[in-house]
VOGU-3710 file (C-alpha; in Angstrom, 3 decimals, decimal comma):
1> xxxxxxxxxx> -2,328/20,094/2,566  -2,258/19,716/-1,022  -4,551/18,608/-3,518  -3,837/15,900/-6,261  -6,119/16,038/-9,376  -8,542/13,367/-7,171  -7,576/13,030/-3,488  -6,833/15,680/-1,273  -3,346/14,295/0,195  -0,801/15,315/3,252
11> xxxxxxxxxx> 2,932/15,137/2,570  6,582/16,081/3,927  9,990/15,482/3,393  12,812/14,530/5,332  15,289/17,213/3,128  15,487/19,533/0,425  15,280/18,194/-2,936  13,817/14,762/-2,426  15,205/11,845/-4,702  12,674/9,287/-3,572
21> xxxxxxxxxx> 8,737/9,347/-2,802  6,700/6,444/-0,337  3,373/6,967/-1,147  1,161/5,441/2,314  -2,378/4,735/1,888  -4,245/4,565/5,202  -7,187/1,829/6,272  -10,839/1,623/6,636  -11,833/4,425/8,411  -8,808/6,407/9,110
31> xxxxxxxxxx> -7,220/8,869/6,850  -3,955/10,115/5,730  -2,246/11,345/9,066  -3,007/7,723/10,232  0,368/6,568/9,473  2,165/9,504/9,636  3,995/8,789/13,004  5,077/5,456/10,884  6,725/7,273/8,785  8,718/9,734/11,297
41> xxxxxxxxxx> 9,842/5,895/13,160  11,781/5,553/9,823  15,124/6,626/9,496  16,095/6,437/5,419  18,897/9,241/5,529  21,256/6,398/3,750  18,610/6,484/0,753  18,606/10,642/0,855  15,931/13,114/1,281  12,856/11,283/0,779
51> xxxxxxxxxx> 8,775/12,696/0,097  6,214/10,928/1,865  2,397/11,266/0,259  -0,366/10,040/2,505  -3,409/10,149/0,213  -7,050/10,519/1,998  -9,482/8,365/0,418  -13,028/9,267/0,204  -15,398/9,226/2,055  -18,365/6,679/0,993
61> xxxxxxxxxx> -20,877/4,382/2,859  -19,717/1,128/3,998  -22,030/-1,823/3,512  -21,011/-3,884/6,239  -20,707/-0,620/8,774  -24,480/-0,529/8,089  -23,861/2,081/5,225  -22,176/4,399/8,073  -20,019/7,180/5,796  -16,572/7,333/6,424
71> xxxxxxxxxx> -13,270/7,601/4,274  -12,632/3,985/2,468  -11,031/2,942/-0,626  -13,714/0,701/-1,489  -17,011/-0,373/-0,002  -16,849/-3,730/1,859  -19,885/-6,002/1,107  -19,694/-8,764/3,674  -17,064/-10,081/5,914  -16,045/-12,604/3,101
81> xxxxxxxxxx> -13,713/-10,210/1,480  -13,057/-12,908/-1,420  -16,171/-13,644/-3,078  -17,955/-10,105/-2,370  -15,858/-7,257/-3,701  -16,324/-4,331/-4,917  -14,609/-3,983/-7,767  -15,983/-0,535/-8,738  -14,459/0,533/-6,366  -11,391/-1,124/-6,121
91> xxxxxxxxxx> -10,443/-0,207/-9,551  -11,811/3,719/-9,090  -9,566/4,667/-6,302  -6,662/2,179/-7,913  -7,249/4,731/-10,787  -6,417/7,947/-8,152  -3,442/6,366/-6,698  -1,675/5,669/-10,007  -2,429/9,404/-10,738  -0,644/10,244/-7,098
101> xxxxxxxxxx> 2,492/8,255/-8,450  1,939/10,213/-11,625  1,965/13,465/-9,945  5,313/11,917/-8,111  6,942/11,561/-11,730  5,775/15,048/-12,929  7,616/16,071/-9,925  11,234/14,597/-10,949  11,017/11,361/-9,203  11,425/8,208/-11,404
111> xxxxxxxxxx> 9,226/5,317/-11,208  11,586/2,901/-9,450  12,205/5,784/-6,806  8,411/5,308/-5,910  7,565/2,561/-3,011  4,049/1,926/-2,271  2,786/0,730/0,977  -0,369/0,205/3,101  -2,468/-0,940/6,006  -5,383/-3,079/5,589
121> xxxxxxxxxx> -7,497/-1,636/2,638  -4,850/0,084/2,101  -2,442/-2,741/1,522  -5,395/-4,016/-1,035  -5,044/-0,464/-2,406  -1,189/-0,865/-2,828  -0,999/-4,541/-4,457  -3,898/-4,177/-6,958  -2,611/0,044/-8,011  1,233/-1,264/-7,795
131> xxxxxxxxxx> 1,128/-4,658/-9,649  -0,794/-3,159/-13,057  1,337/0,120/-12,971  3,045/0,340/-16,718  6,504/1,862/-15,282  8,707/-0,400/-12,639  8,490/0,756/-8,826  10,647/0,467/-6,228  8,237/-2,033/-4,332  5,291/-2,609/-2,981
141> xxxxxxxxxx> 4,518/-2,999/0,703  1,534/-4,551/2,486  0,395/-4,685/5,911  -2,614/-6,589/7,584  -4,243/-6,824/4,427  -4,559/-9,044/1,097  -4,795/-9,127/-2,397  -8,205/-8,081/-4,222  -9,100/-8,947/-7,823  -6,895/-11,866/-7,255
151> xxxxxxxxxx> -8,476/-13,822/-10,035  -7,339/-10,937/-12,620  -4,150/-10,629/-11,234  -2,285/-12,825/-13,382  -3,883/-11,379/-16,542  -3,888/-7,352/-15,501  -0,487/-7,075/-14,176  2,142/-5,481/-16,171  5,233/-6,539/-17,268  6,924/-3,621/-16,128
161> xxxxxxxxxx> 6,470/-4,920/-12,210  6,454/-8,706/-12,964  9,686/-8,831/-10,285  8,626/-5,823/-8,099  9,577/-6,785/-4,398  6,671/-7,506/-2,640  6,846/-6,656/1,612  4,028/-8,337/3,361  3,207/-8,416/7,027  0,450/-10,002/9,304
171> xxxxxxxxxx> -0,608/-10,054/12,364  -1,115/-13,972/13,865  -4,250/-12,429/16,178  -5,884/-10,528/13,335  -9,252/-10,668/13,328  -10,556/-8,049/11,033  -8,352/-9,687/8,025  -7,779/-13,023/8,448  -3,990/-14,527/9,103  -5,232/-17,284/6,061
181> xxxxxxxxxx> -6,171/-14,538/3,904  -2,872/-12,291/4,288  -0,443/-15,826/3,935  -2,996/-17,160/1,323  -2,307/-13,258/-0,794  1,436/-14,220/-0,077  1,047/-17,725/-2,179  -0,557/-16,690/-4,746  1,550/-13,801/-5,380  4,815/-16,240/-5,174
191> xxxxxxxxxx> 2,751/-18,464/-7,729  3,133/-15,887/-10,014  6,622/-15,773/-9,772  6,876/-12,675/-7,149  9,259/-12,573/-4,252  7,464/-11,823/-1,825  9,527/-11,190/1,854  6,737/-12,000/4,349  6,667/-11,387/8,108  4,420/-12,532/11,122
201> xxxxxxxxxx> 3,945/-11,474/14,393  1,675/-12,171/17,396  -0,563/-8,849/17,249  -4,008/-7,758/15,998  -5,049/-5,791/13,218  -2,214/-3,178/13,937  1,217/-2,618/13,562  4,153/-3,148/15,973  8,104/-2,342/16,391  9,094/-5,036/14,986
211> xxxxxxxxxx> 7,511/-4,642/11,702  8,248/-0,804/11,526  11,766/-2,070/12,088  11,572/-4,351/8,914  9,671/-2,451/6,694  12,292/0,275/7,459  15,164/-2,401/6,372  12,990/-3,470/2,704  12,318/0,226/2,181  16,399/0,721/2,482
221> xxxxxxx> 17,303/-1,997/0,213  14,235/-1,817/-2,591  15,415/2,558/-2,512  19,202/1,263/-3,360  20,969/1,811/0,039  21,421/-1,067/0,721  22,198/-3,865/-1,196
//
């Protein structure tokens, strides 16, 4: 394990010399081996070795889990995740990540080498850290989750990642994050002028083959081995 300068984070590569980085940030409750396994399902040996960074977030008491302590990005108020946020929070651990892709720079790997992605909070995490970032990224994937702060959206983002691809995915059967709320994120990023590739599949709050599948497809193309 190694330690960035504000969350303690796993990582491996899939060479020597890596010439691309997907940073994953994990859900509520989980941490950062959640997704590992998701990330071994991938095959990107056309893009070359690539480093994969699976952040931990910290661990804080969740309102709605009765104030229960476990690892989350941000604390969730209420089960409207619209009109309750906590932006604190939100813009606190946005304020880690960007130092994790940062650290990724320091480390050789340009800015539109980086991909973010994530699952549920995490996919909050990745949209509101990705689309303010100064330098372009490679893209920014979402899963089973939406986009926070969307009223400052428009006015925060930078120009840097006004055309960033944009991967989201949802589950039709999701209960913990509404199907509305994840194709409702989807609009009003493509009002902005994003383009977003969205998919939808009959599951829960999880992820499935399929998706892995075409996450693994964007992730090719938005790296450059693909066209």
């Amino acid at each position: 394990m190694t330690i960035s300068p504000e969350l303690e984070t796993l990582e491996g590569a899939t060479g020597e010399h890596p010439v691309a980085s997907v940073i994953v940030l994990h859900g509520l409750g989980a941490d950062g081996s959640d997704f590992v396994p998701v990330a071994e399902a991938l095959d990107l040996s056309a893009v070359g070795a690539v480093r994969f960074v699976f952040p931990h977030a910290p661990v804080r008491p969740v309102t709605i889990n009765g104030g229960y302590r476990m690892r989350a990005w941000y604390d969730i108020l209420g089960a409207d995740l619209q009109r309750r946020e906590d932006e604190a929070g939100l813009r606190e651990s946005a304020q880690a990540i960007a130092a994790l892709i940062d650290r990724e720079r320091e480390r050789g790997i340009a800015a539109h080498r980086i991909a973010l992605a994530g699952f549920s909070q995490g996919c909050a995490m990745t949209l509101l850290t990705g689309l303010r970032y100064p330098e372009r990224l490679a893209g920014l994937a979402g899963m089973s989750g939406y986009l926070p702060l969307a009223d400052s959206t428009a006015a925060e983002r930078s120009e840097a990642n006004r055309d960033v691809p944009i991967f989201l995915a949802h589950g039709s059967e999701d209960e913990i994050v509404a199907p509305a709320r994840g194709r409702a994120s989807r609009d009003a990023l493509a009002a902005l002028g994003h383009a977003v590739e969205w998919h939808e599949y009959p599951m829960e709050h999880s992820v499935c083959p399929d998706e892995i599948g075409a996450l693994n497809q964007w992730l090719l193309r938005v790296l450059g081995a693909l066209p």
